[in-house]
VEXLUMLUM-703368 format. One record per residue (C-alpha): residue in one letter; x, y, z. Coordinates in pm, whole numbers, padded with zeros to 5 digits, always signed. Example, Ala and Ser with C-alpha at 12.3 -4.5 7.8 and 13.67 -1.06 7.14 Angstrom:
<atoms>
A+01230-00450+00780 S+01367-00106+00714 
</atoms>
This chain:
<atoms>
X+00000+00000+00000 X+00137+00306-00109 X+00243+00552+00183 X+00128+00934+00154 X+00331+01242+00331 X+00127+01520+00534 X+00174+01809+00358 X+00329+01985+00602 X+00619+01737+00573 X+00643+01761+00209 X+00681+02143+00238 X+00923+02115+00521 X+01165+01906+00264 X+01131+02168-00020 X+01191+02428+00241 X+01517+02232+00377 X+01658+02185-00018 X+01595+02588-00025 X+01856+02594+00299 X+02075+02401+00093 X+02039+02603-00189 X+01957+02309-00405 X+01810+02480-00741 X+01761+02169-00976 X+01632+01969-00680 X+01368+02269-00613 X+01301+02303-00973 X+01246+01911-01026 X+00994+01884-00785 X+00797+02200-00896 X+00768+01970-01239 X+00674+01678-01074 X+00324+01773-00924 X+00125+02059-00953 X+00064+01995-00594 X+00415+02077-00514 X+00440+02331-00784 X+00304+02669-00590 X+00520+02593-00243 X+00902+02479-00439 X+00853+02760-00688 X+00807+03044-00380 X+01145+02855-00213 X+01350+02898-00536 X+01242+03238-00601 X+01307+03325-00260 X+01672+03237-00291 X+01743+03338-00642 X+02007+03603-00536 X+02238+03298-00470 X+02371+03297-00798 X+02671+03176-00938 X+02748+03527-01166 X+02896+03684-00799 X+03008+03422-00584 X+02717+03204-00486 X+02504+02917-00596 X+02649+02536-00664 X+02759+02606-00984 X+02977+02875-00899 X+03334+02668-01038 X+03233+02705-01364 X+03213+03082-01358 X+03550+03122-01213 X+03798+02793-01331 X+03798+02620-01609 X+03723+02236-01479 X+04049+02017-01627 X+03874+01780-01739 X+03663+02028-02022 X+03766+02106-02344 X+03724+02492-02403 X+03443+02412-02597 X+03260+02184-02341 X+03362+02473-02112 X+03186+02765-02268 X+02914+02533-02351 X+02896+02415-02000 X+02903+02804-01883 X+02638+02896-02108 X+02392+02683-02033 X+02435+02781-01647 X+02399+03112-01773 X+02075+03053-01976 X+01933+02927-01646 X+01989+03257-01459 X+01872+03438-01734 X+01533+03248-01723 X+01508+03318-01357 X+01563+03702-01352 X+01345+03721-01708 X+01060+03533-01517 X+01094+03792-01207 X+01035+04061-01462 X+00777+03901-01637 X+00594+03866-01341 X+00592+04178-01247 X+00399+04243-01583 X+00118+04001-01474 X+00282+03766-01744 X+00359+03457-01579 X+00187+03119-01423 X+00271+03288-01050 X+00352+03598-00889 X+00743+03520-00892 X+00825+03874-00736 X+00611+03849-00463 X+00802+03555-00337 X+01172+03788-00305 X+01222+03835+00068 X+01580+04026-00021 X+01606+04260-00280 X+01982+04214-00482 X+02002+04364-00820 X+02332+04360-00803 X+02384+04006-00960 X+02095+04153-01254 X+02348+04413-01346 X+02634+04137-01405 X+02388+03951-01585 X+02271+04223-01781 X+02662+04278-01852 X+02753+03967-01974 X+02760+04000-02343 X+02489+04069-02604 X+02369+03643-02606 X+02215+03713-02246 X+02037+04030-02331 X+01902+03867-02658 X+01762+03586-02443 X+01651+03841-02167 X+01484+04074-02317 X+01205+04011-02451 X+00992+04217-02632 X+00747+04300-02339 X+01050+04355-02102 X+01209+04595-02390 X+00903+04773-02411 X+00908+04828-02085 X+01209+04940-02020 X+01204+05186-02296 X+00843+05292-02338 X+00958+05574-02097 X+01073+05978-02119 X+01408+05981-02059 X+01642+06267-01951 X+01856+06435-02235 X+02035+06721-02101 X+01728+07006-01996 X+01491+06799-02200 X+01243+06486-02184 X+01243+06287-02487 X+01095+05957-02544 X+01276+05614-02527 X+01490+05509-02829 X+01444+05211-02982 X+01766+05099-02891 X+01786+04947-02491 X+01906+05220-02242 X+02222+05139-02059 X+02230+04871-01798 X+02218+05063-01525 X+01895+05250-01632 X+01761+04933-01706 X+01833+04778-01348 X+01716+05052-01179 X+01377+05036-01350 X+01365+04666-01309 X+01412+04684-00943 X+01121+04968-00904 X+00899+04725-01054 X+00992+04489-00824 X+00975+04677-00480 X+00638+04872-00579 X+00451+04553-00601 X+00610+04363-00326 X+00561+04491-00025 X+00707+04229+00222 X+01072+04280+00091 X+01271+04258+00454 X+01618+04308+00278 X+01787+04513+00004 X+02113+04557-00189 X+02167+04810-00427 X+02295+05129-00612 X+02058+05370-00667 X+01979+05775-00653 X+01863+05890-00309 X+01528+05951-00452 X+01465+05605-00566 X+01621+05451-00273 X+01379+05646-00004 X+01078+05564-00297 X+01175+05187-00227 X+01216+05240+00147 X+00868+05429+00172 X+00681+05088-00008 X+00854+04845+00230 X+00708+04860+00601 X+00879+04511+00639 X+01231+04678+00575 X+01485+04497+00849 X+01837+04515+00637 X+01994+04772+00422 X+02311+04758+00181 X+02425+05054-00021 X+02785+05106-00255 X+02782+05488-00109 X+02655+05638+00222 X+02572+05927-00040 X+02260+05817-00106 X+02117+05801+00265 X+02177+06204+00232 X+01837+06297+00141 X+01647+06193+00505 X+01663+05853+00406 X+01680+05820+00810 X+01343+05986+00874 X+01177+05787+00600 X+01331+05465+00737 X+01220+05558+01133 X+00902+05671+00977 X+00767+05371+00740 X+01025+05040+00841 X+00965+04965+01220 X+01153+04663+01201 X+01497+04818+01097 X+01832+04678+01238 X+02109+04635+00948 X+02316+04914+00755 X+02610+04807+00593 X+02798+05066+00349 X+03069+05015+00111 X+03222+05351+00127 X+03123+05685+00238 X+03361+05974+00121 X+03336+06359+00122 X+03226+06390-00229 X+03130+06807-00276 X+02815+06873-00206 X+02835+06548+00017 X+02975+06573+00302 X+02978+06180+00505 X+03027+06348+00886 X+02715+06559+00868 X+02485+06336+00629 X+02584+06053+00901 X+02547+06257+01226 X+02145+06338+01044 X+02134+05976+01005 X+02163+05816+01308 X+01978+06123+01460 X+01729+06024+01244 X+01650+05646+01341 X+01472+05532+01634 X+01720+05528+01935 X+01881+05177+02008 X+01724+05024+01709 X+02054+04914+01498 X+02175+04623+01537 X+02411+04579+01326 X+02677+04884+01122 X+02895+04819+00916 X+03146+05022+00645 X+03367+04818+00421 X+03573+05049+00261 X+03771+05421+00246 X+03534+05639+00458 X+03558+05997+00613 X+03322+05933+00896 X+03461+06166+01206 X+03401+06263+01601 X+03050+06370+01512 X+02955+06055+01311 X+03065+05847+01654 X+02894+06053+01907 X+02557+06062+01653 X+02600+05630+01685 X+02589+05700+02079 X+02207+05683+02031 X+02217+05333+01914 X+02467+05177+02222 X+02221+04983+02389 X+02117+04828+02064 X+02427+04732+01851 X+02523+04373+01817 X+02748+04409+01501 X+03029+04749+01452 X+03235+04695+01160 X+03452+05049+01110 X+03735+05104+00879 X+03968+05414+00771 X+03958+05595+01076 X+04142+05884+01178 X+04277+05950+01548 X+04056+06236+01639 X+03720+05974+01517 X+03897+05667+01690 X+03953+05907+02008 X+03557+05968+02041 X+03488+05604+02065 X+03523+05557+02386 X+03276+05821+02447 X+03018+05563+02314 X+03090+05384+02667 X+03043+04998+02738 X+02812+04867+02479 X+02566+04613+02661 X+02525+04429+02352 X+02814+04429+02206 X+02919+04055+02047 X+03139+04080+01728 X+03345+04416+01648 X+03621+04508+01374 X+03848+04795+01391 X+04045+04801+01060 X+04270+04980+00819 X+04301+05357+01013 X+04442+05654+00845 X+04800+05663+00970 X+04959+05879+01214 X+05245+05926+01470 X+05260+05716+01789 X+05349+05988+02021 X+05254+05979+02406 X+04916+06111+02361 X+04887+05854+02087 X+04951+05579+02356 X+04697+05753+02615 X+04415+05724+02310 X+04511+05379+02282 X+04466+05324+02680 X+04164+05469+02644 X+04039+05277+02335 X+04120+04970+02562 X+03905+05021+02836 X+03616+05087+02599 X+03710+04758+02483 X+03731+04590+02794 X+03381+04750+02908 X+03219+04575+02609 X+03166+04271+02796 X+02949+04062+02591 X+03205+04104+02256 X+03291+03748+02148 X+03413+03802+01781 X+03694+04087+01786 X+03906+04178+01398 X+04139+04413+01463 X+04422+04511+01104 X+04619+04807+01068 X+04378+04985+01344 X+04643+05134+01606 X+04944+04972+01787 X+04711+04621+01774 X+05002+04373+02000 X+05000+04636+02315 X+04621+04694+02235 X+04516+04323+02212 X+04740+04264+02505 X+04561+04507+02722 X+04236+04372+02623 X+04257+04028+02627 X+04446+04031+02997 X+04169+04149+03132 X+03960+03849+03295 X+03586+03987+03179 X+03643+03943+02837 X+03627+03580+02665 X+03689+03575+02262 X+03525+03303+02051 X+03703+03503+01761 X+04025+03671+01709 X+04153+03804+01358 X+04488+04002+01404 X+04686+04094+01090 X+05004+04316+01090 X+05216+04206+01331 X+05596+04085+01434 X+05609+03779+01587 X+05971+03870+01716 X+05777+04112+01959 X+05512+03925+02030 X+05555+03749+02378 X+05310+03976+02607 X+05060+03892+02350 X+05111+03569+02345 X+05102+03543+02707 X+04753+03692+02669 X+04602+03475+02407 X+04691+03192+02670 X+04404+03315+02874 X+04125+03245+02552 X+04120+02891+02579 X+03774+02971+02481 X+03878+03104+02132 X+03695+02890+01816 X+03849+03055+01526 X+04195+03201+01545 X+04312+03434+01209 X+04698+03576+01272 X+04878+03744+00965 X+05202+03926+01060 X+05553+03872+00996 X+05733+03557+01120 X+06082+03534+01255 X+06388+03304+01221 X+06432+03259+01536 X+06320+02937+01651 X+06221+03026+02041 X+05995+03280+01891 X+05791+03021+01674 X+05822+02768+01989 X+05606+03045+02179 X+05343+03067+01891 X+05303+02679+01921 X+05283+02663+02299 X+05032+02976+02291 X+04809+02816+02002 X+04828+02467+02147 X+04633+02552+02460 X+04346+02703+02261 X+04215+02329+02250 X+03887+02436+02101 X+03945+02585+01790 X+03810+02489+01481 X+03954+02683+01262 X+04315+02826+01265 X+04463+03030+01004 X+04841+03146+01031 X+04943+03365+00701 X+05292+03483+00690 X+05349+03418+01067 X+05468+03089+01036 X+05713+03149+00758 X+05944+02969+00956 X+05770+02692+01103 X+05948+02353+01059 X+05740+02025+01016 X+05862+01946+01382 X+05634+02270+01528 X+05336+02137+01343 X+05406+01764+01476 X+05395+01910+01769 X+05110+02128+01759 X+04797+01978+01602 X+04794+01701+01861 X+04672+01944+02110 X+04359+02008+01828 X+04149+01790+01786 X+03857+01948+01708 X+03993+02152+01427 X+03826+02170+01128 X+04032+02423+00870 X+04389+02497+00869 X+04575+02735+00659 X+04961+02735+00745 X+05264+02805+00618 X+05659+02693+00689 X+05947+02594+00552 X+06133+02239+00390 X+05788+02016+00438 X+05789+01683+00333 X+05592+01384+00314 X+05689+01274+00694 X+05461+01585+00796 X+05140+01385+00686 X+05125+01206+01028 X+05059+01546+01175 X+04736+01637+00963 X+04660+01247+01007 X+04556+01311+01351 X+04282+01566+01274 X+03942+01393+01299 X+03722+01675+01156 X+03932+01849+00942 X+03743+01930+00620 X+03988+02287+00497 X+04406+02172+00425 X+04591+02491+00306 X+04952+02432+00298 X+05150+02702+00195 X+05473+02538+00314 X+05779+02563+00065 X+05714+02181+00003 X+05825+01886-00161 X+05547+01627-00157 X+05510+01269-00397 X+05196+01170-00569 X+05233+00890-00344 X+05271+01052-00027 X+04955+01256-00045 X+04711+00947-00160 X+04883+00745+00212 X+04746+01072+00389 X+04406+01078+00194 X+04337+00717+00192 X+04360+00757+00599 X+04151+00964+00665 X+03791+00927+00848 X+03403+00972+00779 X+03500+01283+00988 X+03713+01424+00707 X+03422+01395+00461 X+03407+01686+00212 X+03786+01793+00254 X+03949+02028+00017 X+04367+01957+00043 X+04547+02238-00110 X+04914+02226-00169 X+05016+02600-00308 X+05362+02651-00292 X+05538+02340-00406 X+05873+02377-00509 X+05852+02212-00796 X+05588+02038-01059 X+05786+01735-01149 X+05635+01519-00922 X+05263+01679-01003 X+05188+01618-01328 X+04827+01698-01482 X+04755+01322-01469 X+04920+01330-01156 X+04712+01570-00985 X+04361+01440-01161 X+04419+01109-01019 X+04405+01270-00644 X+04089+01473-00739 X+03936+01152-00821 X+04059+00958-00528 X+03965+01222-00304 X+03589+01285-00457 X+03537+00925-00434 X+03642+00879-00130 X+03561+01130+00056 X+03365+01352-00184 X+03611+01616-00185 X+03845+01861-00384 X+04223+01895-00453 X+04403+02224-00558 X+04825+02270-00684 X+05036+02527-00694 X+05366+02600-00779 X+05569+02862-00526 X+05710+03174-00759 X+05909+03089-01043 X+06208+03283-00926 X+06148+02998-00615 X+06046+02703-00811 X+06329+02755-01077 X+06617+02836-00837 X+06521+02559-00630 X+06427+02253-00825 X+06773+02112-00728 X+06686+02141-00381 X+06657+01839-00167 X+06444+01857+00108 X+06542+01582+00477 X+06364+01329+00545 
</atoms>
């Protein structure tokens, strides 16, 4: 007798391959019955901004390496016809939007990114022959459009991309009201048009802080109650523009302590103002990304006091300046902000002030206990108080150091013995620190990890004998080695073929081998195919700089 699912499980399974961003999955069962047509359609609309054209999306290797074992024909072939899919999606989404389609497709977009639209939209003239149709180009170009003083109407040629996304996304966020998150590059007046038709409004993502200039704060306090997420790219002085005063009217202008979460990628010229206007969301922030800071602007941030809420904050990249005395009193300052933060869990720190005697302040201090640490720019030769501090997070998960290494060997013996009593982490990435690290300092470190699950690292003279160390890792599933190394075919399949269910999905990369004679193509396929049947996984080879690999292809590394 034939067994039938409750609905409610069948929807739950459509709405677990939409976690998993499985598209063909989704778009297999939407064929299949009409009963499960409505429900896997809405999941793979939902998630249609995971697509491969930026980063996302399973399909994403053929967009960015050429697979060895394609032709360039099967290739491009193989690239189209990923393409054509994405085009279908984003022409349906359109078309919908017309009333021109089986179901609403826009009104199942939760997040609004038309920022993967405008790579489609420049990917040659193939895709815009297959996107535009002719009641999308009439659309697009049935309008007036701006010539100098003048209002003429729409040539019969297509306007230019941008334009064109722009006036595909407006048709998109007038008739769906229930977007909660949106990415994008538009005009202030477009942006605060979008805002103004989306009460459900939680997240925010702009390329310039620019376009929050024209009270985009007041329309966001007055029409999206839900608000918590800004995150900018840049924000610059750019005449009439000025980023201090259009961000002081901004955070005036939200509802006090309801941002959770700030952040600003890039170059910015946010100042003393700026930081005192985000005083009015310090009971509320969760998330503080900053960047390109200047002393006077870093020197207000304590003024912001302890924030109760505080879990994951990055300081990066700040405009430089001299480290005089009242430099160092700023930086004592900055600390105990730091250290009155007492909930912060995830701390990035590059390039911000003097980071060693600033992370070594902080993380002595008993009330604080990292999950996270990221710390780039730094000598290990002057390391120890640090070190002596990091001893204290044995609660740290994830550990990122970048900084330059030293030759001499008690120096690397104190990174080991710090790093080996952080038994928890998971993942441990050390770029450029451990230039010098021999195989015997990671024999002797990983023991002490056995829950780690990534590892980037880096060293000198590594061999085959170093596999026993990586042997030991139960869970590892990330193997960046970026040792000068001299590995066999033959030594890497021993390591693979002992490995665990544990070690399922690993990708093993070897990037700075000293030379290719021992990698050949066939070589190297054979390990792709050992380790995807195996263990479903991935293999990547480099070679270390020519002026390396030639110079040292005589070398012979011990035993």
């Amino acid at each position: 007798m034939a067994v039938s699912l409750p609905s409610e499980i069948l929807f739950m399974v459509l709405d677990n391959l939409g976690d998993e961003r499985d598209f063909n999955s989704l778009f297999q069962c939407a064929l299949t019955s009409k009963h499960f047509t409505k429900h896997a359609l809405s999941v793979l609309y939902r998630i249609y901004d995971a697509s491969p054209l930026r980063g996302g999306g399973t399909e994403d290797e053929q967009f960015r390496t050429r697979r060895p074992t394609l032709s360039s024909a099967a290739f491009k072939t193989d690239q189209n016809w990923a393409l054509r899919k994405w085009v279908t999606l984003w022409r349906s989404i359109v078309l919908s939007t017309l009333d021109l389609t089986y179901l609403p497709y826009y009104s199942y977009i939760r997040y609004l990114d038309l920022d993967d639209l405008g790579n489609l939209l420049g990917s040659g003239s193939i895709v815009k022959d297959e996107f535009f149709t002719p009641e999308i180009t009439e659309f697009v170009c049935r309008n007036y459009v701006p010539e100098g003083n003048k209002r003429r109407r729409g040539p019969k040629t297509l306007p230019d991309n941008e334009w064109t996304k722009v006036k595909l996304g407006s048709a998109i966020a007038q008739k769906n009201s229930l977007i909660r998150g949106m990415s994008c590059d538009v005009p202030p007046t477009t942006l605060n048009e979008w805002i103004e038709g989306s009460p459900q409004l939680q997240s925010l993502t702009v390329w310039s802080g620019a376009v929050l200039s024209q009270q985009a704060g007041e329309k966001i306090r007055t029409h999206c109650p839900d608000f918590r997420q800004l995150r900018i790219y840049t924000w610059q002085n750019k005449p009439p523009a000025n980023a201090e005063k259009d961000a002081e009217e901004l955070f005036n202008a939200l509802r006090p302590n309801s941002l959770e979460y700030f952040e600003i990628l890039s170059f910015s010229h946010l100042g003393p103002r700026s930081i005192k206007a985000l005083g009015t969301q310090t009971d509320s922030l969760i998330e503080l990304k900053l960047t390109s800071l200047e002393i006077d602007t870093i020197r207000e941030l304590p003024s912001l006091g302890g924030l109760p809420a505080l879990e994951v904050l990055a300081l990066t990249d700040s405009a430089p300046t001299i480290w005089t005395e009242e430099f160092y009193s700023t930086l004592n300052q900055v600390a105990r902000w730091l250290r009155d933060c007492k909930k912060l869990k995830r701390l990035e720190l590059r390039k911000f002030m003097d980071d060693t005697e600033l992370l070594t302040q902080v993380m002595m201090s008993r009330g604080i206990r990292l999950s996270s640490l990221s710390f780039a720019g730094y000598k290990l030769s002057n390391s120890r108080g640090f070190f002596d501090a990091l001893l204290l997070h044995d609660s740290l998960e994830y550990l990122y150091l970048r900084g330059e290494g030293s030759e001499d060997p008690r120096d690397n013996e104190r990174l080991v013995q710090a790093i080996g009593g952080l038994t928890r982490l998971r993942e441990l990435e050390l770029k450029d620190v451990s230039d010098w690290f021999t195989m015997d300092h990671v024999m002797t470190l990983t023991p002490f990890l056995p829950l780690l699950e990534r590892l980037w690292i880096s060293g000198e003279a590594f061999n085959d004998s170093v596999w026993s160390a990586f042997s030991c890792l139960p869970n590892l599933k990330s193997l960046a080695i970026y040792a000068m190394s001299n590995f066999t075919v033959i030594g890497v399949i021993d390591f693979i073929t002992q490995l665990g269910p544990g070690n399922r999905g690993l990708n093993l990369s070897i990037l700075n081998a000293i030379s290719g004679i021992n990698f050949p193509e066939e070589a190297q396929n054979t390990i792709r195919e050992i380790l995807a049947e195996n263990l479903d996984g991935s293999f990547d080879f480099g070679l270390a700089q020519e002026e390396f690999s030639e110079a040292s292809s005589g070398i012979e590394l011990s035993d």
